[in-house]
C-alpha positions, -999 to +999 in steps of 0.1 A: -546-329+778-544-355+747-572-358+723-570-384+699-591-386+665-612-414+659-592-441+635-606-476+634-614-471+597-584-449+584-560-479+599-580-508+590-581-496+552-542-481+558-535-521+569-553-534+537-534-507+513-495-519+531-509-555+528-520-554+490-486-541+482-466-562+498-487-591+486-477-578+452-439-576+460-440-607+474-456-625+438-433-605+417-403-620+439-418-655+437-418-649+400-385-638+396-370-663+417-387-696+398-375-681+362-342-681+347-324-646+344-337-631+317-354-593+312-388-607+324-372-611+357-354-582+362-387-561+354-403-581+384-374-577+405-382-536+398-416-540+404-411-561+434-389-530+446-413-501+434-439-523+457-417-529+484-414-490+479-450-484+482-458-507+509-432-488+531-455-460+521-485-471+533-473-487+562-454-455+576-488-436+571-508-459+587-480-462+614-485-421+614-527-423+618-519-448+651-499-418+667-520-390+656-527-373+682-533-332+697-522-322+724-538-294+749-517-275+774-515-236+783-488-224+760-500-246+728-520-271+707-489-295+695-509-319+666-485-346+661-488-368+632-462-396+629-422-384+632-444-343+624-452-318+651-474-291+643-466-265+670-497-236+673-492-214+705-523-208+720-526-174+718-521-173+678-556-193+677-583-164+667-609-192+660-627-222+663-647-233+636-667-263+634-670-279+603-705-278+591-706-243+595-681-241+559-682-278+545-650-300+537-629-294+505-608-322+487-580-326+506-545-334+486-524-352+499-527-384+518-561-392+519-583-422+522-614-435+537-611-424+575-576-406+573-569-368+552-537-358+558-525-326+536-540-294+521-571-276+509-586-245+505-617-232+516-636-200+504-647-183+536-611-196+555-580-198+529-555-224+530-560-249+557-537-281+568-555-310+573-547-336+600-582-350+603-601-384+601-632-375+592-658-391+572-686-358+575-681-327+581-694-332+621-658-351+628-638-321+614-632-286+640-617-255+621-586-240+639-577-207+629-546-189+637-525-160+629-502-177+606-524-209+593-554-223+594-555-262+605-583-289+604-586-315+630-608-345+642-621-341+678-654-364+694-662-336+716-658-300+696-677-279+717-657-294+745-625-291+730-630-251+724-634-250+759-603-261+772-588-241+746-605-209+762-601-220+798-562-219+790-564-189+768-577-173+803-553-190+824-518-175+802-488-191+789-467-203+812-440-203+786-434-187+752-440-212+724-432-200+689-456-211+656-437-241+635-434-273+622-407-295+636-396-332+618-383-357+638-349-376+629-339-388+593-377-376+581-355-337+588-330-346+566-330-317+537-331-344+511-366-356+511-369-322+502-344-312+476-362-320+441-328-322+427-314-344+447-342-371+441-342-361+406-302-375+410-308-405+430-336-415+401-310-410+375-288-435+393-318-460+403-323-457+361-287-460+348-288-497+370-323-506+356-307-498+325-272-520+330-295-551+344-319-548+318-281-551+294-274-579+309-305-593+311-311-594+272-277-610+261-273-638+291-300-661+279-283-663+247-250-665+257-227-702+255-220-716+291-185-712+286-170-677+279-137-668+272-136-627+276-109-603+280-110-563+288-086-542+273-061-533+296-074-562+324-039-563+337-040-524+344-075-517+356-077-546+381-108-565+365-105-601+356-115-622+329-151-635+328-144-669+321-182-688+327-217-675+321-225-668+355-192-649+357-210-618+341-235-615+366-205-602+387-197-569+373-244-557+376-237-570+411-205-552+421-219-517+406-254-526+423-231-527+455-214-494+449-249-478+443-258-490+475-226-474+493-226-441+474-263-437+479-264-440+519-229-418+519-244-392+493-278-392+518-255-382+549-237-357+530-265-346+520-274-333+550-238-315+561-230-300+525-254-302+494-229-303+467-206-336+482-243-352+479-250-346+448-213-353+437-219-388+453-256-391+435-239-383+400-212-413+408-232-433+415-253-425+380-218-429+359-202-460+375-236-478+364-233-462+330-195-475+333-201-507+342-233-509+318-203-500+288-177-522+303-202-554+300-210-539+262-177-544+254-170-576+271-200-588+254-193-574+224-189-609+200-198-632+221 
């Protein structure tokens, strides 16, 4: 049996959130695009990105409240909540509480008009996972289990509790262990490995850092260049004979970013180390780049 929270609200103001940003991303593009390259327009280029970013955000949770659902059967409750499963057996559930009988903390985590989706903790119950839409305490039922405690939004909660003990009575017809199971990339041990994002940042910066180089010396620079790096004929890179020519090298190491990042994400995930090995790369080749235009640059 599938019960599914109440949501109208939670995804229209989800819709509104996604739309705002990219609405934002999309101005800071137009921006960019009408102005000449200078460090005004890589600074919206980044904030177009960081609200691209954010609009992915929103729009995967809102995507996540419009699958929400819990579903009943003899061996479990399984609350599933985007690419998350929440698997309770049935026999670890000790209690049903409603929620006006304890009230409704402040939930952190995701949580907006209509949608909480995170953690809180309550006095009389302890930690509690919330996977609720609730706007009072009426729309939120109390499960309470062996292991964890978990809030969710039901229309009917007397109901509910009583197809929960009709199946307690019934039995398992399987045996269904208590976890939490991610569905494809979204299990990938990167999302949570703080120093593996900490590395990926240090790379996303280094680039900021290289454009933003750049950026500051090409409006002043003549339209025709005449530039030589030491040792050109042994390192492979050519002469940047034009203005525009020096855009080249930001967008070649943008590109190798781009490859060692998705290579370092899949390593990630079949030996640590080779990913952060790959994050660090990436990081130094846009520091190396960022000193190779330095020196090109350097006189001009």
């Amino acid at each position: 049996m599938n019960y599914q929270p109440p949501r109208a609200l939670g995804l229209l103001v989800g819709a509104t959130f996604t739309l705002w940003a990219l609405s934002i991303a999309a101005l800071l593009i137009n921006f960019a695009s009408a102005s000449d390259f200078e460090f005004s327009a890589v600074l919206a280029i980044t904030g177009a990105v960081a609200a691209a970013a954010l609009a992915s955000l929103f729009g995967y949770w809102t995507y996540a409240l419009a699958t929400m659902n819990y579903a009943l059967d003899r061996n479990g409750l399984v609350i599933q909540w985007g690419v998350t499963r929440q698997v309770v057996p049935l026999g670890d559930i000790e209690r049903l509480v409603p929620g006006t009988s304890v009230g409704i903390p402040s939930v952190k985590g995701v949580s907006w008009l209509g949608y909480h989706i995170g953690r809180a903790t309550i006095e009389r119950i302890g930690d509690v996972l919330f996977y609720t839409t609730h706007q009072n305490a009426e729309q939120v039922l109390y499960v309470m289990t062996s292991e964890r405690n978990y809030a969710i939004s039901v229309e009917d909660p007397a109901g509910f509790a009583r197809q929960v003990q009709i199946r307690q009575d019934l039995g398992p017809t399987a045996r269904v262990t208590h976890h939490a199971q991610r569905l494809g990339s979204a299990a990938q041990a990167f999302w949570y490995d703080p120093i593996g994002r900490i590395l990926v940042a240090a790379a996303l910066f280094a680039t900021f850092l290289m454009w933003s180089l750049v950026s500051l010396r090409y409006p002043d620079l003549p339209a025709a260049l005449e530039l030589h790096f030491p040792a050109a004929e042994n390192t492979g890179l050519v002469d940047v004979r034009t203005k525009d020519s020096i855009l080249q090298l930001p967008q070649i190491a943008t590109l190798i970013l781009a490859i060692n990042l998705v290579v370092g994400f899949f390593l990630h995930a079949w030996e640590r180390v080779a990913g952060y090995v790959l994050f660090l790369a990436a990081a130094a080749i846009q520091l190396a780049f960022a000193a190779a235009i330095a020196i090109a640059l350097r006189g001009v």
